[in-house]
C-alpha positions in Angstrom: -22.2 90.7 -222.6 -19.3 90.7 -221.5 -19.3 88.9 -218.2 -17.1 85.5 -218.0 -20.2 83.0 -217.6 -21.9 84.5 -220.7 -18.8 84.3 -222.4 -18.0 81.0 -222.2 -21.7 79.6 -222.7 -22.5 81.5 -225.9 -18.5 81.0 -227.0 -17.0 78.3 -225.6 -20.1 75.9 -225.4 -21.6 76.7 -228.8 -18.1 75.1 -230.3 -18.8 72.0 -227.6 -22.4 71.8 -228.9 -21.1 71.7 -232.6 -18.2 69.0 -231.8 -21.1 66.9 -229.8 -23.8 67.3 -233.0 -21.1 66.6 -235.6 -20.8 63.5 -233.6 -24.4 62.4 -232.9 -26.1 63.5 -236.2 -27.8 66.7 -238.1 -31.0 65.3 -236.8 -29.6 66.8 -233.4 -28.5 70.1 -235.0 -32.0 72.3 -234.7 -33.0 71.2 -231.3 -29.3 71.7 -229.9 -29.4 75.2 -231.7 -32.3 76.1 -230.1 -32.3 75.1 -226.7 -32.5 78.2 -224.4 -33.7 80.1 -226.8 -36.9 79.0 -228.0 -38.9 76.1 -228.5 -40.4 75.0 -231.9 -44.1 76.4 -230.6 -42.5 80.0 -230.4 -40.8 80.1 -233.4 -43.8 79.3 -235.3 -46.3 81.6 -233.2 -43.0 84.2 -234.2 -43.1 83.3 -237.6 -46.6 83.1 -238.2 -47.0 86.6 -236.3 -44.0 87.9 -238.6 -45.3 86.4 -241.8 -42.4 84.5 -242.9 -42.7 83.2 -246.3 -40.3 82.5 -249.2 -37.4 84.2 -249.9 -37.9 86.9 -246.9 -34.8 88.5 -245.9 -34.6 87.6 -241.8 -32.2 89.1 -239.5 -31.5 86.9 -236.4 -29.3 89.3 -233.7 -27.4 87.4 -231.4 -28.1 83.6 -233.2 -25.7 82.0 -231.0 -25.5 78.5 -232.8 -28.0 79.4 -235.2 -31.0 77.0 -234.7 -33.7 79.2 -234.9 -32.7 80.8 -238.1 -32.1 76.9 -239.4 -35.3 76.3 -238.7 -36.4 79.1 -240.2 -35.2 78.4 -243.2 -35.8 75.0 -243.4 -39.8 75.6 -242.4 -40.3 78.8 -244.2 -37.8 78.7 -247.0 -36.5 82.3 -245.6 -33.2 83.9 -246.8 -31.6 84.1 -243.1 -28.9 86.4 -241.9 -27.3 85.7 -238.8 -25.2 87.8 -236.5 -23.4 87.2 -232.8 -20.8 89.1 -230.9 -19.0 85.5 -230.2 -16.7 84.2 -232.7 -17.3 80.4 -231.3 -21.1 81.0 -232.0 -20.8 82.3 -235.0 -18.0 79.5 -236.3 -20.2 76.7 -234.9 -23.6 77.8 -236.8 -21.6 77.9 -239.9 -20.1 74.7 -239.4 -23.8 73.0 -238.6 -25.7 75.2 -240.7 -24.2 77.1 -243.7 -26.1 79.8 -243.4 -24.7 83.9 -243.8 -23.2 84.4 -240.5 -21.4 87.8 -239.1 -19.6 87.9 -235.9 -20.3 91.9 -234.9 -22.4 93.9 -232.0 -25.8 93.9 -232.4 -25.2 98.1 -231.2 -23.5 98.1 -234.9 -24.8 95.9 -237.3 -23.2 95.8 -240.4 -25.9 96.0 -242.7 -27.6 98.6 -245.6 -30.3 100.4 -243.5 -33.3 99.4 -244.5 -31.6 95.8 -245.9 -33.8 92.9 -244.5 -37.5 92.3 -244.2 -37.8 91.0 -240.8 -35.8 90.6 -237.8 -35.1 88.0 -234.3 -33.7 88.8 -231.5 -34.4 85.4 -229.1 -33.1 86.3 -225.6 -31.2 89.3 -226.9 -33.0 92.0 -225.4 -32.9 91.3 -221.6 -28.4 90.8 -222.1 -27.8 94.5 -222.9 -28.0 97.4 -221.0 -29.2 99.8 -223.7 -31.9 98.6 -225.1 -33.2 101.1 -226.7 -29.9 101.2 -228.8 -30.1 97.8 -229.6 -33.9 98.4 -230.9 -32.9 101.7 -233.0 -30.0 99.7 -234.5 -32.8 97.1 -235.2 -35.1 98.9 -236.2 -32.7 101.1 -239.0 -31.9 97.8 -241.1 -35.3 96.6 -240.9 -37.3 97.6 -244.1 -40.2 99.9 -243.3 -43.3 98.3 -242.4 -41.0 95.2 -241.6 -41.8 92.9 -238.8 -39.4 92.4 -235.6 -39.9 89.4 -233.7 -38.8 88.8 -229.6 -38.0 86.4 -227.1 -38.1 88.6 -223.5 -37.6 87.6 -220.1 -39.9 89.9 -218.1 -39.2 90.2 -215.0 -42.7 90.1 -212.4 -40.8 90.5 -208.7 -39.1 93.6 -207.0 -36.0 92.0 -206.8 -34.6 88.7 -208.4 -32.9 86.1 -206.7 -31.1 84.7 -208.3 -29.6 86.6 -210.3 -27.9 85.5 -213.7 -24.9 87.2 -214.6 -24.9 89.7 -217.0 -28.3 90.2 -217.6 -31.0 93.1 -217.3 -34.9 91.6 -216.7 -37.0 94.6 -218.5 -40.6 94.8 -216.7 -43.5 94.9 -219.0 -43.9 98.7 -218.4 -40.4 99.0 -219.7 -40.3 96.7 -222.5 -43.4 98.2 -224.0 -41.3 101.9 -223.4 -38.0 101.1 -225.0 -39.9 99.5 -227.8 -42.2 102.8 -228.4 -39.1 105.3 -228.0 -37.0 102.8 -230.5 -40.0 103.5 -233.4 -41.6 100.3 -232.9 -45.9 99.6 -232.5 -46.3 96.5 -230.8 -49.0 94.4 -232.8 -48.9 91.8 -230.0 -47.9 89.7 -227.2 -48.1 86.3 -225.6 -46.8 84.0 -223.3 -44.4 81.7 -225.2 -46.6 78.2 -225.6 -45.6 75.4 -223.7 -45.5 72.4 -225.5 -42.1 71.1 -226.7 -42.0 67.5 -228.8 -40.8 64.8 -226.7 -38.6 64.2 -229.9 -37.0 67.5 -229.9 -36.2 67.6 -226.3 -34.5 64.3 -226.2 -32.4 65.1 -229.2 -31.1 68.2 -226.9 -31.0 66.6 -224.3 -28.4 64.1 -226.1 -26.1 66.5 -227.2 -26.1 68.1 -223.8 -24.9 64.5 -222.2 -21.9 64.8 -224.7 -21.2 67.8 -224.1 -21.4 67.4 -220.2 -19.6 63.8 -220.7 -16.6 65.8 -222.3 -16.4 69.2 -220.5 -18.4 68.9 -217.6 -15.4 69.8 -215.5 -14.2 72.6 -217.2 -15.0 75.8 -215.5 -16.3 77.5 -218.3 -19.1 74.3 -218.6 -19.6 74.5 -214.7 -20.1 78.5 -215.1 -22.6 78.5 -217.9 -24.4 75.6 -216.1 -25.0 77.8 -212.9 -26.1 80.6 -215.4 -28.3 78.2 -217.2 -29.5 77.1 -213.5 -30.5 80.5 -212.5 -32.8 81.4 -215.2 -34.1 78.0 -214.5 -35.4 79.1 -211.1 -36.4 82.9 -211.7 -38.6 81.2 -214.3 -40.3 78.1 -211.9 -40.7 80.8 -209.1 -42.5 82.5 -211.1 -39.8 85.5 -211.1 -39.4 86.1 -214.3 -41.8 84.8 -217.7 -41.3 84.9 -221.5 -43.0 87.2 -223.9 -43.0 87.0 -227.0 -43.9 90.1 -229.2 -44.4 90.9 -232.3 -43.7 94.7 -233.2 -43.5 96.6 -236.4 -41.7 99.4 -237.2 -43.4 102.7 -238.0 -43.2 104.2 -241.5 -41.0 107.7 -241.8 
């Protein structure tokens, strides 16, 4: 991830995001921590399908802000751990959140094999190149038998236009491949549900007007807008859709 518009909207704006909830109130912190990641419907269909419960150990690779993991935790009473690449992610979900947060690659994470119960990765997958990497590193620290959880952009046309910087669209055939030859049995699949709270999205939606209000003519703001925009339209054109999946990692 290391092209300029990723950059600044996983660094840069995830320090903007914390300044504008610090401002506006906790109440904002969750939905702002989520949004482009996943809406509360997924992460309880990913829970649910993951069986979160007290006191499970949950990995979330590439947490940016940490709102998933937050609401993990809050929902589920789960013993998060969260890692990003981006020291301004992983500065502004500890300032919002508290929570046990690493700034390393997800290619090395820096845990005991075998050291958590389940694992995230929201909107990880279709950033790196190697996937299959990424899902063996995953799938080492991830207790046998333990649950992985993902957020996937497929991608459903020949060729996508436009195209977001930085990222890699899997098709299903793939994602279902990398997955087998990382060691993991997908259990299942959806679309991700479509319902979000009016509540929640306007609570995003505010600390997005701060932020926009404050930086909206920086160029890292403009640049992570026109990435943001660009998923926005391989999605509505029907380019691109979410899956989420539930896989499991098979035993030695």
């Amino acid at each position: 991830m290391s092209d300029s518009a990723m950059e600044g909207e996983f660094d840069d704006v995830a320090s903007w995001t914390a300044d504008a909830v610090k401002q506006l109130g906790p109440e904002h912190a969750i939905p702002a921590g989520c949004r482009g990641s996943a809406s509360p419907a997924a992460l309880a269909w990913l829970a649910e399908a993951c069986e979160l419960r007290a006191g499970t150990r949950l990995l979330d690779l590439g947490a940016g802000v940490g709102g998933p993991a937050a609401w993990a935790h809050r929902r589920y009473a789960v013993q998060p751990i969260l890692i990003d690449p981006m020291p301004g992610a992983t500065s502004a979900s500890a300032r919002l959140f508290g929570l046990p947060v690493v700034t390393a690659d997800g290619l090395a994470i820096p845990l005991q094999s075998g050291s958590v119960d389940a694992a995230w990765a929201l909107g990880v997958l279709c950033t790196v190149t190697d996937k299959v990497a990424l899902l063996k590193e995953l799938r080492r620290v991830i207790a046998p038998g333990g649950s992985l959880g993902l957020l996937v952009l497929v991608a459903l046309a020949e060729s996508l236009d436009p195209m977001p910087e930085g990222n890699s669209f899997p098709r299903q055939v793939e994602l279902d491949a990398v997955l087998d030859e990382a060691g993991f049995d997908v259990r299942e699949q959806t679309a991700e549900p479509d319902e979000t709270p009016l509540s929640w999205t306007e609570r995003a939606d505010r600390v997005e007007e701060l932020v926009r209000s404050a930086h909206g003519q920086d160029r890292v703001y403009r640049e992570a807008q026109e990435q943001s925009r660009r998923i926005g339209v391989l999605l509505e054109s029907g380019q691109v859709a979410t899956r989420l999946v539930h896989a499991v990692g098979r035993r030695p």
